[in-house]
Structure formats: C-alpha cells, structure tokens
C-alpha positions as CSV (number, residue, x, y, z in Angstrom):
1,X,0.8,-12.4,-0.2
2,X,0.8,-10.0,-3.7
3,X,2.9,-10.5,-6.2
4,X,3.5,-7.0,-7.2
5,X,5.7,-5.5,-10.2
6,X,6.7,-2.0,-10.1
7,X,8.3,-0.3,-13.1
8,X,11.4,2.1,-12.0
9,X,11.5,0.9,-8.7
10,X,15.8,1.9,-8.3
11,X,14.8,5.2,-6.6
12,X,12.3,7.7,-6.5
13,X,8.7,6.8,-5.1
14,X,8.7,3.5,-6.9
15,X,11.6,2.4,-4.9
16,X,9.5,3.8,-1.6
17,X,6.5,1.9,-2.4
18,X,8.5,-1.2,-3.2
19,X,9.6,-0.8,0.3
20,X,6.6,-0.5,1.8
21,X,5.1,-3.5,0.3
22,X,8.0,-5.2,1.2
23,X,7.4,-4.4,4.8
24,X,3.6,-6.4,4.4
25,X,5.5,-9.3,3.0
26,X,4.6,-9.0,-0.6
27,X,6.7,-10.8,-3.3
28,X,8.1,-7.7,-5.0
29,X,9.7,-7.5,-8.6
30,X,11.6,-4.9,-8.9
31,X,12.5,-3.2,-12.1
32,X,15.7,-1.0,-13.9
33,X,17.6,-0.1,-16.6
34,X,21.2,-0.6,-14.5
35,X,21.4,-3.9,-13.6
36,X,24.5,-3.1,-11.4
37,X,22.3,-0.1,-9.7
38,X,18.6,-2.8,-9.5
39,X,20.7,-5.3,-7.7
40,X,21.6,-2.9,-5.5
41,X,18.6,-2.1,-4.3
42,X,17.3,-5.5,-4.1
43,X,19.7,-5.9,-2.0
44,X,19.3,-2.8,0.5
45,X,15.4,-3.9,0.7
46,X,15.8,-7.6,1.4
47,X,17.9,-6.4,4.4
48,X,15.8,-3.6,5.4
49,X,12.2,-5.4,5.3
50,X,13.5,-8.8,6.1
51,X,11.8,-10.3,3.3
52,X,13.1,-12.2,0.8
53,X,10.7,-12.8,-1.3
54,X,12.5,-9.5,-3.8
55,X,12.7,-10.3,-7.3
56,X,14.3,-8.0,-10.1
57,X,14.1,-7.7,-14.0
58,X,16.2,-5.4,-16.1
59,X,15.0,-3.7,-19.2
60,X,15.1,-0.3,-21.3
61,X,11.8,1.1,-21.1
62,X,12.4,3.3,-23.9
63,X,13.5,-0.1,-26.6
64,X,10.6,-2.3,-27.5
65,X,12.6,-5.0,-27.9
66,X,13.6,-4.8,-24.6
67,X,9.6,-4.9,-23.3
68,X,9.3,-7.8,-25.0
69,X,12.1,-9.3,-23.5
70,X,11.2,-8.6,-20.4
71,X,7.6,-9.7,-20.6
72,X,8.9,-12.8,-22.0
73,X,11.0,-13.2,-18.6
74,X,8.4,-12.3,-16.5
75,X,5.7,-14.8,-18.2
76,X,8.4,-17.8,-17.8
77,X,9.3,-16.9,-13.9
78,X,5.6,-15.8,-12.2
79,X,2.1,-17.3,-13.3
80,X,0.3,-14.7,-11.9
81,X,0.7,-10.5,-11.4
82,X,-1.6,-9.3,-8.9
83,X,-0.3,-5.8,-8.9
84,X,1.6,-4.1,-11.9
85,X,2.3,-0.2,-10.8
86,X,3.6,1.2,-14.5
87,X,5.6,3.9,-11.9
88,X,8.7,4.5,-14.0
89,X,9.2,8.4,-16.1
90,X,11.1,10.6,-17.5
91,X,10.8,14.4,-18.1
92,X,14.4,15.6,-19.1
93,X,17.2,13.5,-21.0
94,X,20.3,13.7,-23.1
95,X,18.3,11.6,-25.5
96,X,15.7,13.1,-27.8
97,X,14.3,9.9,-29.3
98,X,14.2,5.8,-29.2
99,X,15.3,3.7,-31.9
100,X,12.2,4.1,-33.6
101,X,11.9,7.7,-33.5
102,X,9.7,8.5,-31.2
103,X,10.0,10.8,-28.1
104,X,11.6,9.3,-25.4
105,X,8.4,10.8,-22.8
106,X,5.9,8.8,-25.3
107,X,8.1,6.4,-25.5
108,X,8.7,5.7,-21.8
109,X,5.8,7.3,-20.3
110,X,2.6,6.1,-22.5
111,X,4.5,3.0,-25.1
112,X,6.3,1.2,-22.5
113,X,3.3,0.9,-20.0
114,X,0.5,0.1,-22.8
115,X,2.8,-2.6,-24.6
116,X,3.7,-4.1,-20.9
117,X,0.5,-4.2,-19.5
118,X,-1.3,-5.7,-22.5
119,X,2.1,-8.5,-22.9
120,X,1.1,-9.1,-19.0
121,X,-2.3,-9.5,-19.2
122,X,-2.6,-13.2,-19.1
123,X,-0.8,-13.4,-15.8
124,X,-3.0,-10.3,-14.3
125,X,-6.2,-12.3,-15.4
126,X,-4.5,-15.2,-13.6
127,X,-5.2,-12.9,-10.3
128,X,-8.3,-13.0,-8.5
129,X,-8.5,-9.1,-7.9
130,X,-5.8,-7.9,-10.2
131,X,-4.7,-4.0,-10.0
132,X,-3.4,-2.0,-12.6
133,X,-1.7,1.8,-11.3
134,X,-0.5,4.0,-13.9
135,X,1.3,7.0,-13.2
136,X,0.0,10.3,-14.7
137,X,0.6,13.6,-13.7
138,X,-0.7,17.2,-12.9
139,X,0.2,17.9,-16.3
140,X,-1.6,16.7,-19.2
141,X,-2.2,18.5,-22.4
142,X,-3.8,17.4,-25.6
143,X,-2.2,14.9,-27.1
144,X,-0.6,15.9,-31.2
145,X,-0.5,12.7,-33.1
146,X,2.1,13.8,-34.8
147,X,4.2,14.2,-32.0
148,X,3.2,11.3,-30.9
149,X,4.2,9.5,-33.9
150,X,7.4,11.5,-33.8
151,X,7.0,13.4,-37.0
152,X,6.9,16.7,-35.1
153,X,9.1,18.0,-32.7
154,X,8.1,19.6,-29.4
155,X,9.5,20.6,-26.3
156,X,10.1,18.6,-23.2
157,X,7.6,19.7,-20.8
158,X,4.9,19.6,-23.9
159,X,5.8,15.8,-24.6
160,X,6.0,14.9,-20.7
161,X,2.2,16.8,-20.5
162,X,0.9,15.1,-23.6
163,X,2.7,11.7,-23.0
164,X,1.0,11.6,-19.7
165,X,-2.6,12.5,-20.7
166,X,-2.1,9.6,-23.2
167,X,-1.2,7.3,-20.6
168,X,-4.9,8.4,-18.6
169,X,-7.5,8.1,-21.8
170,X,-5.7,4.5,-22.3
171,X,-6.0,3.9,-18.5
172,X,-9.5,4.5,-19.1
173,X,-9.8,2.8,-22.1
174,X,-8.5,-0.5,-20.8
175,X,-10.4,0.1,-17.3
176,X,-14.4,-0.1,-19.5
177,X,-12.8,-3.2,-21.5
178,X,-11.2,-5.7,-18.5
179,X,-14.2,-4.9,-15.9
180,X,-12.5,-7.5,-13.8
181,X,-9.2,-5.4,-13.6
182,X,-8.9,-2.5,-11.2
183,X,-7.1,0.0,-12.8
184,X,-6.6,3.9,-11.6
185,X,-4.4,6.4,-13.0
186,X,-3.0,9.1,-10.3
187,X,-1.3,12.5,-10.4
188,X,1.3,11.3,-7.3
189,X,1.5,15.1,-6.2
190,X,3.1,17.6,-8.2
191,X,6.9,18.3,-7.6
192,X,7.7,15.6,-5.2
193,X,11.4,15.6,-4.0
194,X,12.4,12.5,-6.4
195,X,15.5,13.2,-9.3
196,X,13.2,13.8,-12.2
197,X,11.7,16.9,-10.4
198,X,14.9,18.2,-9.3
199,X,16.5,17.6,-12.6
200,X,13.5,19.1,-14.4
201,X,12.9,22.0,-12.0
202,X,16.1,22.3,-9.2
203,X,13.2,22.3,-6.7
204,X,10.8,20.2,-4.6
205,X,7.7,21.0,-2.9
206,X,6.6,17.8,-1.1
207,X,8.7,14.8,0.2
208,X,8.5,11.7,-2.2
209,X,7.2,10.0,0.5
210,X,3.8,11.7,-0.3
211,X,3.6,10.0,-3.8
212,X,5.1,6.6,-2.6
213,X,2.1,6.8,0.3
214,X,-0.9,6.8,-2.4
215,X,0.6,4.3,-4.8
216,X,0.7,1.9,-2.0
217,X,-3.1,2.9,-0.6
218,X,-4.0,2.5,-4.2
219,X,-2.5,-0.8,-5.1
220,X,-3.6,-2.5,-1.8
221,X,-6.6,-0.5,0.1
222,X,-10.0,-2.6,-0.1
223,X,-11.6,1.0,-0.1
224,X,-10.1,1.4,-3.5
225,X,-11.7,-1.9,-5.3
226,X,-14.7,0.3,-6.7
227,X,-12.5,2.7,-8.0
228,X,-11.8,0.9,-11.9
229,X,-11.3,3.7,-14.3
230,X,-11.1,6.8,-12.0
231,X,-8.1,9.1,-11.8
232,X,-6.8,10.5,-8.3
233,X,-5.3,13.7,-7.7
234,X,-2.8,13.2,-5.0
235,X,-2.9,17.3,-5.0
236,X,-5.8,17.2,-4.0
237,X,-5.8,14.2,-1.9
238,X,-8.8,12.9,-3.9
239,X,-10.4,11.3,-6.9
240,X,-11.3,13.9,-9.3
241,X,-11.4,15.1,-13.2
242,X,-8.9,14.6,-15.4
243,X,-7.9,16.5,-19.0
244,X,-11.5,16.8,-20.6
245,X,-9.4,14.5,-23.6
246,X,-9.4,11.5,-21.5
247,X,-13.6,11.3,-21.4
248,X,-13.3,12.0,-25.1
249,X,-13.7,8.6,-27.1
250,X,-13.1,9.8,-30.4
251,X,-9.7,10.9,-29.7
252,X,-9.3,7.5,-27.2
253,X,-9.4,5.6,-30.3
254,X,-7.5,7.3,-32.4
255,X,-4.9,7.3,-29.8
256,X,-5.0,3.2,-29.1
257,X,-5.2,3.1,-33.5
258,X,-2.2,5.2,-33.8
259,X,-0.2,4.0,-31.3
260,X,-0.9,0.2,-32.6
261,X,0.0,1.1,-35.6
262,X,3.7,2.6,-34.4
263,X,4.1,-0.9,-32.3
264,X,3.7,-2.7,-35.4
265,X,6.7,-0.6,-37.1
C-alpha cells in the first residue's frame, strides 16, 4: 500500500485517478479548496472503492500561506509520501492575480507545485521508490519573467502555456538533482472532457477518463521506474520532446532564481 497525495482531486481527472487508486487499496489524500465540496468526495470514494483508508486536506493553491499550512498538516499526520501527483490547474478565472500579484496560472500551475513538492520532500525521501507527477500540457510557450513575476500582463491562454512549460524545465530540474525520485511531467491529452476545458473552450475532445488512465500508469507502473526526468505526451500516447526551453539550462536557472526570489517576498 502507497500513500499517495493528489492535488485537485474534487473532480476532473484527479478525482478519477484518486478513484482508481482507491480501487488497489492505496491510502489516498485527497486535496481541495471547498472543504464542504472535498468531504464530499471523500465520502462518495470510501463508499465506492470500499476503502477506507481516504484522507483529505484543504488548502488555496493560489495563497502561499496556505501551502505552507498545508505542508505543515501533511508533515504532522503521514511520515512518508510515496506518490505526490501536483494534478490540480486552472486556465480561466474571475481572478486575475494572488495576494502577491502574481498570475493566478503561475501561481497555481508552476508556484504551488514547486513550493509543495520541495515542503514535502522529507517525507518523499522517507519512500523507498518515491514518484513525483506533474501535470503539464500540450501547451507550453516561453516563459516571460516578467509575467512571471507579475510585472507584465498577458492573456490567459499565454499565462496557462507559459505557466505550464515552467512547471516541465522545473520537473526536469528537480528530476537530475534527487536521482532517487522518479519524477515525469505529462501532457494528460489535450481537451479532455473535465470543467477547465469546457470552461476554457465549451468543448471536449476526449473523455477524462483518458487523462485519469496515464496519471495512474505513471504513478504506479514498474515499466515507468526508468523514466526520471522524461515528459509523456498522452497525445501521442508516448514519451517524447517537450518545448526546446525545458532542455535549455540557462533559462532553468533563471527560472528556479526568479521564482525563489518571489517565494521569499
């Protein structure tokens, strides 16, 4: 038995994958931002998977305090992560920026994941084959520092894009410097019927189930264990290349630099 932490698991594919892990008899932590909405569904998948080994912890992604919090939660309750899937997103929303005025996409989608996983990283070393899955996306584009930063404005879908090829070169980044840890980033499929697409786009092309498949192959498959610092395109059913920037060190490290020095804000 796993213990296994998946970010966003309320609905969507991380609430799929949470389900099929469930099924295997995992212990599962669960997390949300509505507490009324995570209980819910800790509920609905300790009756469905007749385990009852489901956990849950509640924070805002997008408030650093609230990551610390939560690590802080997580570190008293479990002495050892086996699997941390940093699953949860977000492409469109009424709010433009956190409460330190960044971009809610970096914010959520890059910040959140990079200041979790490295606040975890005791109890993943505490694992004897710890995974790490982090949730990229067909789209990536360069990322501005500025942006990034949140000193210039740009448009959703350029933030999402840029937000998500930060979230690769770190998953590359921290996959050469803890060898030990097997950690993959993955395009889930593009347009997957989940509410972020249909929000984003008011259309689907694949079921979610597609994504939710992968994300469990990767986070448990033995055929996966030699795959530390590769990306897989679910569109193409395969590893393969990401953005060119993620193989670029230069900009890696001005990306980890920059983004330390907005953590320490």
């Amino acid at each position: 038995m796993k213990t296994i932490l998946i970010t966003g698991s309320t609905d969507g594919i991380g609430k799929l994958t949470a389900i099929k892990l469930a099924y295997d008899g995992h212990q599962i932590i669960l997390h949300g931002r509505n507490p009324g909405k995570l209980k819910k569904t800790l509920e609905e998948i300790k009756v469905a998977t007749k385990n009852n080994n489901i956990y849950s912890v509640t924070a805002d992604l997008a408030d650093t305090l609230s990551i610390h919090k939560m690590i802080s939660k997580i570190s008293k309750e479990y002495s050892c992560i086996d699997v941390l899937i940093n699953n949860a997103g977000v492409f469109k929303s009424s709010i433009a920026k956190n409460n330190k005025n960044l971009d809610l996409r970096f914010a959520v989608n890059f910040i959140a994941p990079y200041l979790l996983t490295n606040g975890l990283l005791s109890l993943l070393n505490n694992s004897s084959a710890p995974r790490i899955i982090n949730l990229s996306s067909a789209a990536q584009a360069t990322v501005a520092i500025e942006a990034l930063k949140g000193n210039t404005p740009i448009s959703s879908n350029e933030a999402y894009a840029q937000s998500k090829l930060a979230l690769t070169m770190w998953s590359f980044d921290f996959a050469k410097k803890h060898q030990k840890t097997i950690t993959i980033a993955v395009n889930p499929g593009s347009l997957l019927n989940t509410n972020m697409a249909i929000e984003a786009y008011g259309k689907y092309w694949s079921s979610a189930d597609k994504g939710a498949h992968i994300l469990y192959e990767l986070a448990t498959l033995a055929k996966h264990e030699s795959a530390n610092g590769k990306y897989f395109d679910n569109d193409k059913g395969d590893f393969a290349k990401a953005h060119i920037d993620a193989y670029n060190q230069e900009k890696i490290e001005q990306l980890i630099l920059e983004t330390n020095k907005i953590l320490k804000r």
